[in-house]
Structures are given as C-alpha cells and as structure tokens.
matplotlib code that plots the C-alpha trace (Angstrom):
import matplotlib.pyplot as plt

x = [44.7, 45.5, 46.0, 44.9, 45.3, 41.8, 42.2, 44.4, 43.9, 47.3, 49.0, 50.3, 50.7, 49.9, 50.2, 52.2, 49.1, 47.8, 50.7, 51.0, 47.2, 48.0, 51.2, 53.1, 56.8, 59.4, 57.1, 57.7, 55.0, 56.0, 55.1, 52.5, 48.4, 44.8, 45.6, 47.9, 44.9, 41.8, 41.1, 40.1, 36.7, 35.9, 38.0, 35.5, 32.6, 33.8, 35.3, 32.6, 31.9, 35.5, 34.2, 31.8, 33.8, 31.6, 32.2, 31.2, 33.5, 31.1, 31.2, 31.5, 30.4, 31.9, 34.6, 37.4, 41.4, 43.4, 46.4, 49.8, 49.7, 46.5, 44.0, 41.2, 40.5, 36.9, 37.2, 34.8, 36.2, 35.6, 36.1, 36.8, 37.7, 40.3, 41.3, 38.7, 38.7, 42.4, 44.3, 45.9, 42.6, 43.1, 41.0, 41.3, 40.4, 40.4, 40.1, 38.8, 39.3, 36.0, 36.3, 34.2, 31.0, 31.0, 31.3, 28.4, 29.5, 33.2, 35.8, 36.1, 32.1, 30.7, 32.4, 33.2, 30.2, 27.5, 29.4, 28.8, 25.2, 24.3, 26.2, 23.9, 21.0, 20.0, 18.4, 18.6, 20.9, 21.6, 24.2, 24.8, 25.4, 26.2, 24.9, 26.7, 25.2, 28.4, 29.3, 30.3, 29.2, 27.2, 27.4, 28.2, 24.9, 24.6, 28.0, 26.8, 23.4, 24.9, 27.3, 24.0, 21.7, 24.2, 27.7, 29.1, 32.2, 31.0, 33.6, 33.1, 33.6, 32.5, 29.0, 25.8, 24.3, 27.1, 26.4, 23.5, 22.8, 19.1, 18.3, 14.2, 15.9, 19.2, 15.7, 14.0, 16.6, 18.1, 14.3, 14.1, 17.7, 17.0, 13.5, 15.5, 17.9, 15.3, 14.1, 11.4, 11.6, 10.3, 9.2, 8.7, 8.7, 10.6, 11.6, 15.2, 17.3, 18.7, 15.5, 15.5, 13.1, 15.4, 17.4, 14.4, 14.2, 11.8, 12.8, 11.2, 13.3, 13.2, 15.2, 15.8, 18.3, 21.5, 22.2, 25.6, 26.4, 24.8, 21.4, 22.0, 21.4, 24.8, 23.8, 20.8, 20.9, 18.7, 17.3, 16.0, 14.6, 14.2, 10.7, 10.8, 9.3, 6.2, 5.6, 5.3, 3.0, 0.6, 1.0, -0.1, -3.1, -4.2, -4.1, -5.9, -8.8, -8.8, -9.7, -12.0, -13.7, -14.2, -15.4, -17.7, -19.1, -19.8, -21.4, -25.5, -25.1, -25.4, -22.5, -23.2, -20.7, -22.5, -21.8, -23.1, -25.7, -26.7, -25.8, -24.1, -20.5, -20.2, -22.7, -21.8, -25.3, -27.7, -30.3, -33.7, -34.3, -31.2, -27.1, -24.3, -22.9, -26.2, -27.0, -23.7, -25.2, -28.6, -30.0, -29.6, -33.7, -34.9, -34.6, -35.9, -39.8, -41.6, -42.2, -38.4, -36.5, -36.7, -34.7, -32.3, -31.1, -31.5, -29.0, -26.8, -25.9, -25.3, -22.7, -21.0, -21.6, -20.3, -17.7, -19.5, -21.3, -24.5, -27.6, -31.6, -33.9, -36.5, -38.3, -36.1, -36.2, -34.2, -32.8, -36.0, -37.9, -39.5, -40.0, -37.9, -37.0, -33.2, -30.7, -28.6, -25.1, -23.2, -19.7, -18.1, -15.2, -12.8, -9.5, -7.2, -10.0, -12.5, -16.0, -15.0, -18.1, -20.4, -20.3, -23.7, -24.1, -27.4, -28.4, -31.5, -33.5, -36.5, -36.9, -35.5, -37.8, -40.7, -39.3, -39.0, -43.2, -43.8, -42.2, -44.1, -47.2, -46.8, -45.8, -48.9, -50.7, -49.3, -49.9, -53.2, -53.8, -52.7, -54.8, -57.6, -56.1, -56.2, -59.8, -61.0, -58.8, -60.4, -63.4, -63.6, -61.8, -65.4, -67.3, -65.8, -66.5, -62.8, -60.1, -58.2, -54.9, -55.8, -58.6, -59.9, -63.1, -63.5, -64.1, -64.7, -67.5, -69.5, -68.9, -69.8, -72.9, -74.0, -73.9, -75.8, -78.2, -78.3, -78.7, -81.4, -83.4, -83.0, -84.3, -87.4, -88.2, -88.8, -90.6, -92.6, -93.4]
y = [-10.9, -13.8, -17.7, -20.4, -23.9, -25.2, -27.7, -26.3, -22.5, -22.3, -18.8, -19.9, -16.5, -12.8, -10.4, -6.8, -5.0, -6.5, -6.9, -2.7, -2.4, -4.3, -2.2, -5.9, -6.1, -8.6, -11.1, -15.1, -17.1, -20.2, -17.7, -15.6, -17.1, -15.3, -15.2, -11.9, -10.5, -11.0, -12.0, -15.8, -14.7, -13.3, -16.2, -18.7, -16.6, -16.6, -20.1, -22.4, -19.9, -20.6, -24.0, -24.1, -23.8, -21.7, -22.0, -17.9, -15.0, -14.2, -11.8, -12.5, -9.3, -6.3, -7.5, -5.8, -6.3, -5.7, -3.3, -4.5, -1.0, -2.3, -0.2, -1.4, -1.6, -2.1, -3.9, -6.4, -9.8, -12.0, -15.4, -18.0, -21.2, -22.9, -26.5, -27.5, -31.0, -31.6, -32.7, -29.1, -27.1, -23.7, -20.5, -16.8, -14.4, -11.0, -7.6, -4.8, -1.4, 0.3, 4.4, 6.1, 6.5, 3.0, 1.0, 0.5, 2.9, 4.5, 2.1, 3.5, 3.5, 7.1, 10.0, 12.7, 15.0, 11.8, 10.9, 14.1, 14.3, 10.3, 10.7, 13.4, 11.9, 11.3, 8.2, 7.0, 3.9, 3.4, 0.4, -0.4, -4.3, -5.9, -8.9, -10.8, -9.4, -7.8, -4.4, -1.8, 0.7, 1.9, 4.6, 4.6, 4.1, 1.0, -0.5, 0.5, -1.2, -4.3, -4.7, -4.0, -6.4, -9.1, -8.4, -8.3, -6.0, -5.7, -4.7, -3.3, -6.5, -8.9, -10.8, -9.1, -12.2, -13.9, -11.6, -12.4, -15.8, -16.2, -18.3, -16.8, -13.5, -14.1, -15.8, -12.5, -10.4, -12.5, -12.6, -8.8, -8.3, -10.5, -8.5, -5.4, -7.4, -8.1, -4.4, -4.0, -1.4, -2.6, -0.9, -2.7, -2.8, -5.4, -6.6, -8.4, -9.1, -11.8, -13.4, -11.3, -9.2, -5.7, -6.9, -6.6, -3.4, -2.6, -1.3, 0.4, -1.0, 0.6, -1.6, -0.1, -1.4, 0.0, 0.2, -0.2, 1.7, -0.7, -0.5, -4.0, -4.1, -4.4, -4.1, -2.6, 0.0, 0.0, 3.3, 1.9, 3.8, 2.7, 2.6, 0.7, 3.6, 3.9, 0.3, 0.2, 2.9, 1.1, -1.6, -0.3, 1.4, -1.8, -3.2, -0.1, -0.1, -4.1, -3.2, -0.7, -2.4, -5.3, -2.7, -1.1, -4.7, -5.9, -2.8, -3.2, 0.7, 2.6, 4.5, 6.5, 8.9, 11.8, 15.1, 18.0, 17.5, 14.3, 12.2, 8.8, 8.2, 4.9, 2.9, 0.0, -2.0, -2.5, 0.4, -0.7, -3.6, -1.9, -3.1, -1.1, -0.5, 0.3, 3.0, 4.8, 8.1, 8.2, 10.8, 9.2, 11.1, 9.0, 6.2, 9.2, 9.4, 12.3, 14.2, 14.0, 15.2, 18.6, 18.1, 15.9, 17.8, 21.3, 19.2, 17.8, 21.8, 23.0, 20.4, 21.3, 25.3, 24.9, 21.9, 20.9, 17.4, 17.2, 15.1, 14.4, 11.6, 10.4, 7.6, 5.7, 2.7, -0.4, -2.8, -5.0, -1.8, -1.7, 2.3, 2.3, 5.1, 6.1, 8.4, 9.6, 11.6, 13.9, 14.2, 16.4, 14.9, 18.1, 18.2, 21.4, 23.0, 22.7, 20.1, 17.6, 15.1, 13.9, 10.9, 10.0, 6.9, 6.3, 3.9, 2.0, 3.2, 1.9, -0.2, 2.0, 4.7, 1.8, 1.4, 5.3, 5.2, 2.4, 3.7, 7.0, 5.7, 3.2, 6.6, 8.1, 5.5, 5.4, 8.9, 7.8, 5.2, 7.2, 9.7, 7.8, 6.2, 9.0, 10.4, 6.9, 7.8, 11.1, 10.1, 6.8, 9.8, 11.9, 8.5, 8.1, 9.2, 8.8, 9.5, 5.6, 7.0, 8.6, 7.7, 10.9, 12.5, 13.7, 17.4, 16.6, 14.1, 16.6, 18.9, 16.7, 15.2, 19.0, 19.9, 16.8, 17.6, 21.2, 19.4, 17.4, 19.8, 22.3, 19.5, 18.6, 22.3, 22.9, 19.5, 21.2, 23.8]
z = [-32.2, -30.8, -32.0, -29.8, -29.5, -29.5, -26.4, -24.4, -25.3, -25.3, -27.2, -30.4, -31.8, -30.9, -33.5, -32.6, -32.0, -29.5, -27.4, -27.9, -26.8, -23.3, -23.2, -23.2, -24.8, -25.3, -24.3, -24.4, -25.7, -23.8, -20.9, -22.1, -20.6, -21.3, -17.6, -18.8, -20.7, -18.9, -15.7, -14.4, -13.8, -17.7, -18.9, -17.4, -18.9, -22.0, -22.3, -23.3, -26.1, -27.1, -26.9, -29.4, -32.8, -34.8, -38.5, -39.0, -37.6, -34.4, -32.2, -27.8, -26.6, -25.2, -22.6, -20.3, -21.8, -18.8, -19.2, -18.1, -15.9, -14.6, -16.3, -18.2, -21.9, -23.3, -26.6, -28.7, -29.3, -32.3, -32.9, -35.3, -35.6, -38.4, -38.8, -36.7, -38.0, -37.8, -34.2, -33.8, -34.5, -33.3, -33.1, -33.7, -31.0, -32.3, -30.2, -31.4, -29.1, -28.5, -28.3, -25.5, -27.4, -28.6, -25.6, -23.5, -20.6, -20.4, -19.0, -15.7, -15.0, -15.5, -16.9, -14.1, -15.2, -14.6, -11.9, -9.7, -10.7, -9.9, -6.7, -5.3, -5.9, -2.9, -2.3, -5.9, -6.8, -10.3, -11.9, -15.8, -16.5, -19.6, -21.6, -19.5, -15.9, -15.3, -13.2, -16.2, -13.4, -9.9, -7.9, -4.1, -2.9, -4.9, -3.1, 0.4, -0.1, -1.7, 1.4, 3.8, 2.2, 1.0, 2.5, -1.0, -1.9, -5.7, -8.3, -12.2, -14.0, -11.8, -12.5, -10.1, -9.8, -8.2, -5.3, -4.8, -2.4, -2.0, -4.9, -5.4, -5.5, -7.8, -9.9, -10.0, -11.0, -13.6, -14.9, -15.2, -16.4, -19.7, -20.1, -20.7, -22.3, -24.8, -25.1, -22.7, -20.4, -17.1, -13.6, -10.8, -6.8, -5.6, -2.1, -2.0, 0.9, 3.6, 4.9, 8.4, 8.2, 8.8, 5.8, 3.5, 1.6, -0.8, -4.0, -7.1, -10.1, -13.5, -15.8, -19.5, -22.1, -23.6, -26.9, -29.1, -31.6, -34.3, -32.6, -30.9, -27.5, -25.4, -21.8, -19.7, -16.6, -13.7, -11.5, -8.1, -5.2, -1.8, -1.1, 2.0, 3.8, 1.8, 1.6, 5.5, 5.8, 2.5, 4.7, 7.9, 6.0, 4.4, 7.8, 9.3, 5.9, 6.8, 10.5, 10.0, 7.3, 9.6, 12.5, 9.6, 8.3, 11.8, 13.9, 13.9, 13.5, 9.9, 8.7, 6.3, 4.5, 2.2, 0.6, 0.7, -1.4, 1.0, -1.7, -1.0, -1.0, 1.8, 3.5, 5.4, 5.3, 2.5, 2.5, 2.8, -0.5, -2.2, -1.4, -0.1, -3.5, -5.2, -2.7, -3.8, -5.3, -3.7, -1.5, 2.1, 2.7, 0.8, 3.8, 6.3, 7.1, 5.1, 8.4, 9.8, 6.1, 6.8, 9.7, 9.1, 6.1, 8.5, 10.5, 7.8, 6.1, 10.1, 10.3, 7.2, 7.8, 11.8, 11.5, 15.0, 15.6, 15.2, 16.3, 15.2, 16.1, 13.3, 12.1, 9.3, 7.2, 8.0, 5.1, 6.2, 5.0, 8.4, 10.0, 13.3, 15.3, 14.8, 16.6, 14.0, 14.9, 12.3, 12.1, 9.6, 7.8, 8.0, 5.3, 5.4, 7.7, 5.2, 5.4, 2.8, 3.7, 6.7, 7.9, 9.7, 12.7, 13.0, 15.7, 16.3, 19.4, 18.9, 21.7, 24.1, 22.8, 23.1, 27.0, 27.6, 26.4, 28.7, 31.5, 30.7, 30.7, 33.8, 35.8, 34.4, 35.3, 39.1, 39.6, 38.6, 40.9, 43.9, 42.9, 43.6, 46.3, 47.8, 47.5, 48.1, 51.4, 52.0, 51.6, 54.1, 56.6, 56.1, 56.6, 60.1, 63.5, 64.8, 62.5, 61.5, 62.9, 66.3, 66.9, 67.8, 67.1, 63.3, 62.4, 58.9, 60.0, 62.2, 59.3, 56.5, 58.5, 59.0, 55.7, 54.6, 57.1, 55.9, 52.1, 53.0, 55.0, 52.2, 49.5, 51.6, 52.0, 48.4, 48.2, 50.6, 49.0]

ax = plt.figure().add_subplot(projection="3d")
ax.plot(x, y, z, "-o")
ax.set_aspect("equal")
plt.show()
C-alpha cells in the first residue's frame, strides 16, 4: 500500500509489501514517485479518480504495477481517502496482486496455448481491452492492421482509442466498446480507416464482455474479420441489380421469369389490370390467347427439357388488356447444368405483323393488276391489224377474225335451220 499526500500525491509511506511486489529495496521516499510504479500514461488515467476523495474504500479497476526488472504485474487498486478536511489530507492506495485466473487476461496478453491458436487464424484479428479501453492483448494481425490503417505502434497498456485519429471513427468505437462494457454482445460490420479510399477496410466486429471473478464486468474482447472483399463484390451486385433493374423497368419488352410449372417468379410490367407484384404466382397462360396456350407451354417444357432457346409467336394480352400479337423468346436459366427457371422476352410485333399483312396484300393485289394488265394487253393485240410494236401484220388478228367468222357462220346455220 501506499500513503499519499492528497495535493501533491507525494509518497508519504509504503508499507514492506509493496515495495517486495515491485522487487524495490532500500528505497528513499524523498526519491521514490508513482512515476516508479506505473507509468505516466496510467498515472494520468487514474489521477482524477485520485481526485475525487471518496468517503468509501472503492475500487479503480484492474491496472498494470510495473516491476523494477521491467515486467508487469496485474493488480486491483483501492482507494481511500483520510483527513480529507484537514490541510495534509492524504489517501490510501492499496494494491492487491491478481493470480492468472483472476485478472482479466494473463499479464503478458495470451497464454502460449491461445497464443498459437489466435495466431493461425488466418485472417481473424482479435484484442482484449479493459474498462478503461486499454491493450491487455492482440495478436499480430491486429498490430499489422493498426500500423496499415492508422500508422500506430500499439502497445499492451496503452489506451486503443488514442490510436485512433479520425474523430467519427474513435466515436464509433468508443460507442460499441461501452455496449459490451454494459453486457451486450454486439456484431457489426464496420468500415474504419484514413479517409483515402484504399485505407478503408471493412470489418465484421463482434464485441462481447469479460467477466472478473466476482461476475462484474472488467473488460470486453473483440473478434473482427476483414470483410472488405465481400463488401465490394455486395457492392458491385447492388450496382449491377440497380442497373438491371433500371434496364428491366424501362425496356417496352415483358420479362418474364417462370418455373416449370409456368408459374410466376418476376415480371417487369404489370400484367394485363393486375401489378408486377400481384402477378407473382400466376400462370403466365393465363395472358396467352386460348388458341396459342398449347404452344407456348409445348415451348416452355422444350426449353427446360433441351436447355436451348426457344421461340413462338401468339396473340397476348397487354397491361391495357388489349390482344396484340407477341414474339415471345425463351431462355432457360441454367445453375450447376441444371434448368433452374425460364425467363421469357416477349416483344410486341403487332404492327410489324400488321405491315408484313399490308405488304402481303398490296403484292397480291399487284400481281393482280398486272394480271389484268396483261389480258387487257392481249386482247387490244387480237383487236389489231398491225402488232403496236412492229407494226407488222397480226397473225392473231387473221386468226381471231377467222374464227369469229367461223363462229358466226356456224350460229346463223342453226338459226337456219
């Protein structure tokens, strides 16, 4: 134990004990500091405790009593104050040693046994803090990532937060810390790091507390994962869904995703009177004319039987319920060489099919024309003496006035008669 001046925090007395725990001897008190016990850093976490004169023997937490061979020594202090109302108020600071299973992690971080399996855990960092946010241990990993992200040489003792120098991010952490602090256990992906983008890192953080010996909670230990990796490919797949959702949303064209069964598992329009959502589960025939569902869902099980494309035109219903004609394409969705679903792209081709009919039917009607055209032609040929072109005498009009001849001589013979 130690007695202190209350001011100045001066050594007044050290009892025997002590100075045998820190391995001090033959020691002058004129000369002898806290300096000698702790070091500057703990000193100034644990000062304006020292501060506060409580009336009650309290307890400061678990804190590290340096060794005079420079070795560490977990203990618990106390402390109380005496003659606090008098000039030379002074306090007791008492240490009490804390055996392996009582601290919150063995002095020197883990024992060798932990030690060997954290270490080869590969890609897994894992540190123990106390209730005061300092280092009571880390593996390797955990030093090599705090020297990447915030070119800190961390040290067992020192405070975590100290390292780290973006403010919204020392914010965060101190905010999860005092959640496992206060029991929770807590899961989490986080993204810390300097601002430049290749210094962020993406981390999945479980934070659980520790618990002393007398079921109080003396500290907290956190398992993180770099998860960098997986965020950027759920990043590039958001931005890929976002794409082809706005591709989907936007094409006039129906895409239509079924089963098997030619149930519904994705539209991109509203079918007919009924939305995209409330057409999940429906029979996509039900939008195809009576005379065409025979065929489309002969179509529909030879893509899934053949794993090849396949393609139908028919008469379908639009979300204005109007019958248009429709080219619809069916491509199997294939997973592990297996049809997991169709998706179908129906187009509308109605007014190139109207077109196709027009230009049908003006053909027709040319062929027509110039069929006419051309007997009208033949004809006004047997009409002439000379043909139009040469101007030479017609056979086919001697011919055709004989055999009008021949007609009419043969009609007036059996009037004749």
């Amino acid at each position: 134990m130690w007695v202190c001046d209350l001011k100045s925090l001066k050594i007044i007395h050290v009892n025997e004990a002590l100075l045998n725990l820190a391995g001090h001897e033959n020691v002058d008190l004129e000369t002898l500091a806290l300096e000698n016990f702790f070091s500057s850093k703990d000193i100034a976490l644990f000062l304006p405790n020292l501060k506060k004169i409580p009336v009650e023997r309290c307890s400061l937490g678990h804190w590290r009593l340096r060794h005079k061979k420079n070795r560490l020594i977990w203990v618990e202090l106390f402390l109380q104050a005496f003659d606090a109302e008098a000039k030379t108020a002074r306090i007791l600071l008492t240490a009490k040693p804390l055996a392996l299973n009582e601290a919150t992690i063995p002095p020197h971080g883990y024992n060798q046994l932990d030690h060997a399996v954290f270490e080869n855990l590969r890609g897994v960092i894992i540190f123990s803090l106390d209730a005061q946010y300092r280092y009571l241990a880390f593996t390797s990993l955990h030093k090599e990532t705090m020297r990447l992200i915030w070119n800190a040489e961390i040290e067992i003792g020192m405070n975590m937060l100290d390292y780290i120098t973006r403010a919204d991010d020392r914010a965060k952490a101190k905010h999860n810390f005092d959640q496992a602090l206060h029991g929770e256990l807590v899961t989490l992906d986080e993204e810390y790091g300097e601002a430049q983008e290749a210094k962020r890192i993406w981390w999945e953080n479980r934070y659980s507390p520790v618990y002393g010996a007398n079921g109080e909670i003396v500290g907290l230990t956190v398992l993180v994962i770099d998860i960098t990796r997986r965020k950027q490919v759920e990043n590039a797949l958001r931005i890929n869904e976002a794409r082809l959702r706005s591709i989907t949303a936007n094409v006039p064209d129906y895409i239509v995703e079924v089963d098997k069964n030619g149930l519904i598992l994705f539209t991109n329009h509203p079918m007919s009177d009924v939305e995209a959502q409330n057409a999940l589960g429906q029979d996509f025939c039900k939008w195809v004319s009576d005379e065409y569902v025979s065929l489309a869902r002969e179509k529909l099980a030879l893509a899934y039987s053949s794993g090849n494309v396949q393609e139908y035109e028919a008469l379908s219903m639009n979300h204005l319920g109007e019958l248009r004609w429709y080219m619809t394409y069916l491509s199997p969705v294939i997973v592990n060489n297996r049809t997991q679903s169709v998706v179908l792209i129906s187009r509308d081709i109605t007014a190139r099919k109207k077109a196709v009919d027009d230009i049908l039917s003006t053909k027709e009607a040319v062929e027509n024309m110039n069929e006419i055209l051309q007997k009208a032609f033949e004809r006004e040929q047997i009409a002439s003496r000379t043909d139009t072109l040469t101007g030479a005498y017609n056979r086919r009009y001697f011919l055709s006035l004989s055999n009008m001849r021949f007609w009419f001589l043969s009609v007036i013979r059996i009037r004749c008669r």
